[in-house]
N, C-alpha and C positions, 0 to 999 in steps of 0.2 A: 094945717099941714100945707108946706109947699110943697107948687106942682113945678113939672117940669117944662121944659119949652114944647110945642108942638113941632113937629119939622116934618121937611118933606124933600128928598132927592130927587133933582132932576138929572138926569142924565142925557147928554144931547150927543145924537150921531154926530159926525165931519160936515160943520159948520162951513155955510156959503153964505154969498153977497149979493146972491142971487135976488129978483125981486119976490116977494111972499107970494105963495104958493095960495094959501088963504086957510088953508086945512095940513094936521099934521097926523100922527100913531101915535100912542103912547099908550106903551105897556109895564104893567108892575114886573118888577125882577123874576118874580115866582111864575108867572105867567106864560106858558107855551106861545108860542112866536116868534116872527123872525122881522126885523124891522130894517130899513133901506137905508142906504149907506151915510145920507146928508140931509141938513135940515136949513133952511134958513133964518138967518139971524132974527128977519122979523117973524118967521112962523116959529119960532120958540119962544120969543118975547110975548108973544099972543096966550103961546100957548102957556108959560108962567104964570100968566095975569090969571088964565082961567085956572087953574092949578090951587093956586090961593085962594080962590072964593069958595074953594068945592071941599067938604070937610070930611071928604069920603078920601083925601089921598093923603089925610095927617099920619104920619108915621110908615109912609110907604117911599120906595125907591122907584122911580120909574125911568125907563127907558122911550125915547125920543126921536121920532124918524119924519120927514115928507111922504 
């Protein structure tokens, strides 16, 4: 039987140039909370990296804040 892809949604607040913050939010769609307005480029890149190795956020959407 084939399987399908694993996938995973990031969703990033209003993207800045700002320098990395070092830490970000992220919260599943379903999830009660409110998340801040902007995220930097490299604290999203960070936080993708981690995103992928963690197999606890296959097939979820998540939302993305500083």
């Amino acid at each position: 039987m084939r399987r399908g892809l694993d996938w995973t949604i990031v969703r990033p607040s209003g993207l800045t140039d700002k320098p990395a913050a070092g830490s970000w939010q992220a919260l599943e769609t379903s999830e009660p909370g409110t998340l801040r307005g902007t995220i930097t480029r490299a604290d999203l890149a960070a936080c993708m990296l981690e995103v992928l190795e963690d197999n606890v956020t296959i097939g979820s959407a998540l939302g993305v804040s500083s």
